[in-house]
C-alpha positions, 0 to 999 in steps of 0.5 A: 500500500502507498504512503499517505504521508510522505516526508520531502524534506526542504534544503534547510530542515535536514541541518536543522535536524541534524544540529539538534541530534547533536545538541548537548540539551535536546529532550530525547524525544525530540531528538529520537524524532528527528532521526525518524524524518532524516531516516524517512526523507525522500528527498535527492539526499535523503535516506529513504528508510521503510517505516519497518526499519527505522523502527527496529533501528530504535526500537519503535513500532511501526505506527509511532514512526507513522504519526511522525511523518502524518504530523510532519505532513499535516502540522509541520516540523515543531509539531513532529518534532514534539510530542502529541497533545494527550487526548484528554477526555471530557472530565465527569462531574458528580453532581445533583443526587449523586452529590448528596449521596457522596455528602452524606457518604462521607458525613457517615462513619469509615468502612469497617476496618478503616480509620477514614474515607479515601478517594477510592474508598468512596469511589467504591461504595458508591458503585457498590450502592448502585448511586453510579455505575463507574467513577474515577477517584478524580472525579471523586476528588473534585466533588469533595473539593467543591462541598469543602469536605476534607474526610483525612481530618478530625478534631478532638473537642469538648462537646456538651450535651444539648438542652444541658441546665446544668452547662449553662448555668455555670457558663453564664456565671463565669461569663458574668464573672468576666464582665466585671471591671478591674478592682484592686481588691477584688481581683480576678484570677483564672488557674489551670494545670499542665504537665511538661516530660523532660527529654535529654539529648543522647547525642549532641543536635548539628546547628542549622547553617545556611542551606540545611535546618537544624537536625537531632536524633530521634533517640532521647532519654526520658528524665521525668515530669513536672507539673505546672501552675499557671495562674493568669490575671486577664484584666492586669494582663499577668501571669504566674506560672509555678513548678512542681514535682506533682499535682497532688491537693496538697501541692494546689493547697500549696500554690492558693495559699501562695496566690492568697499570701504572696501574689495578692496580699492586700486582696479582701477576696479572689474570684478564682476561675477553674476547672472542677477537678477533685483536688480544686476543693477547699477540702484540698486545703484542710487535708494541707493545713490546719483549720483555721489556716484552711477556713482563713484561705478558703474566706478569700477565695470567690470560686468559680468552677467552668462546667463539664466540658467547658474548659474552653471557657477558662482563659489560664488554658489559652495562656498555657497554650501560648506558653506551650507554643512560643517556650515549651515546644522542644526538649528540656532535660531537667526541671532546673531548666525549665524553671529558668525557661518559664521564669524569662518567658513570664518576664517578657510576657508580663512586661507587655501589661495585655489585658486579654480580649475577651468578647464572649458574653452571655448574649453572644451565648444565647444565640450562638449556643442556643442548642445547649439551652433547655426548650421551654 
């Protein structure tokens, strides 16, 4: 059978050709296409090769070498020379029924034996459940972009149980409590406790330099716990943050009698804000001291507890964050060094005199939170 396409080169094209089989950097393809039409030129100098034979030369089928000579034909030389474009097919979309049927997929719980939905999983059920009778994970994938969902997440979070008297009552109280202007004698103060593991090199970490971050190895020694009080004062902007071998009652009995004496002496009485934990009870401090100790330091405390899944509401937590993120966020071997750790980051904090921002009022709670509040 004649050729349909048949490859008559100019008097220019084989020296252009040439020149790129020759060339340092020439992608391969586009020098491997150029062989092809020296080979197959039927011009007065030209090679004359069958399509059969350029092929077993480079290890081509005899129908690559045919598109070459039908673009060369038809698009011209660049055209041969490069790569065809990739017929893309029309992509599929997923939408209507079919788009709630993947929401609502997605919104359910993972198969068995999987921790989440993957694009293929999804892809899968979908044709299990008769909802399509094939569909690609990328088709898949854009109807999960277009309704914002993103199944490889989750979030750990507090939440209460609905129409819950008891939650909202002890959250407007603390929110009343945060409403309060400044008094000098009548402070407010918000406490929470933490915890940081202490973790020793076992060998020594390469400084970063210019080109190449910071790099320590994966092993390291455990040296023991300590445990933290952060005591923060929102409307003064100040912080005190204590550290202990542990968190028993008599270690909080400890700190209050600190906050009482030592922190805020000349106060007549302390609105405290906490969390309910067994050990934050006035029982705590007659099991430290003796009565009357205890009955003076309970007799200057306002104690207001947040509510069960409710911790959110305790600004000491927000600042125990922040303490975690700028100053804890890295191994420290011993106690020794936290301590002067936690005392310079108190210091440059305390320096900056904020007052924390806080806009969450009962008014707010009674429209964004209304879920929680029983229905009369």
């Amino acid at each position: 059978m004649a050729k349909k396409y048949l490859v008559r080169l100019t008097e220019d094209e084989p020296t252009y050709l040439k020149s790129l089989i020759h060339k340092g950097k020439v992608a391969a393809h586009k020098r491997l296409h150029a062989e092809i039409l020296l080979k197959a030129d039927l011009g007065e100098l030209g090679e004359k090769w069958q399509d059969k034979q350029i092929g077993e030369t480079f290890g081509l089928s005899t129908r690559t070498v045919e598109r070459v000579r039908e673009r060369l034909v038809r698009e011209g030389l660049e055209s041969a020379l490069n790569r065809a474009a990739p017929v893309r097919a029309r992509k599929r979309k997923i939408d209507g029924e079919n788009e709630a049927h993947l929401v609502a997929l997605l919104c359910g719980d993972a198969p068995e034996g999987r921790s989440r939905w993957t694009l293929r999983l999804l892809g899968q059920r979908m044709v299990e459940l008769g909802y399509v009778e094939s569909v690609a994970h990328e088709t898949i994938r854009q109807g999960v972009k277009k309704n914002e969902l993103k199944p490889w997440q989750n979030k750990e979070w507090c939440i209460p149980a609905k129409a819950n008297a008891e939650f909202v009552c002890a959250m407007e109280n603390i929110l009343e409590v945060y409403q309060r202007s400044y008094d000098e004698t009548h402070p407010l103060i918000c406490m929470d406790e933490s915890s940081k593991q202490h973790l020793k090199e076992t060998r020594q970490p390469i400084p970063a330099k210019p080109g190449s971050v910071e790099k320590y190895d994966t092993e390291y020694e455990r040296n023991g716990v300590s445990s933290l009080f952060m005591f923060f004062e929102p409307l003064e902007g100040r912080r005190h943050v204590a550290v202990t071998n542990q968190r028993t009652a008599i270690d909080w009995a400890q700190q209050i009698r600190h906050l009482v004496d030592v922190i805020h002496p000349r106060a007549e009485r302390i609105s405290l804000v906490m969390d309910n934990l067994n050990t934050h009870t006035g029982a705590s401090l007659y099991k430290a001291f003796p009565p009357e100790e205890a009955r003076r330091l309970l007799d200057k405390l306002d104690i207001h507890y947040t509510p069960k899944h409710g911790s959110w509401l305790n600004m000491a937590e927000i600042e125990l964050s922040i303490l975690s993120r700028q100053c804890l966020d890295r191994r420290i071997p011993d106690q020794d060094e936290l301590k002067t750790e936690i005392a310079t980051w108190q210091k440059h904090r305390n320096a900056s005199g904020r007052p924390m921002e806080w806009r969450f009022t009962n008014e707010h709670a009674r429209v964004k939170l209304k879920k929680l509040y029983p229905t009369l």
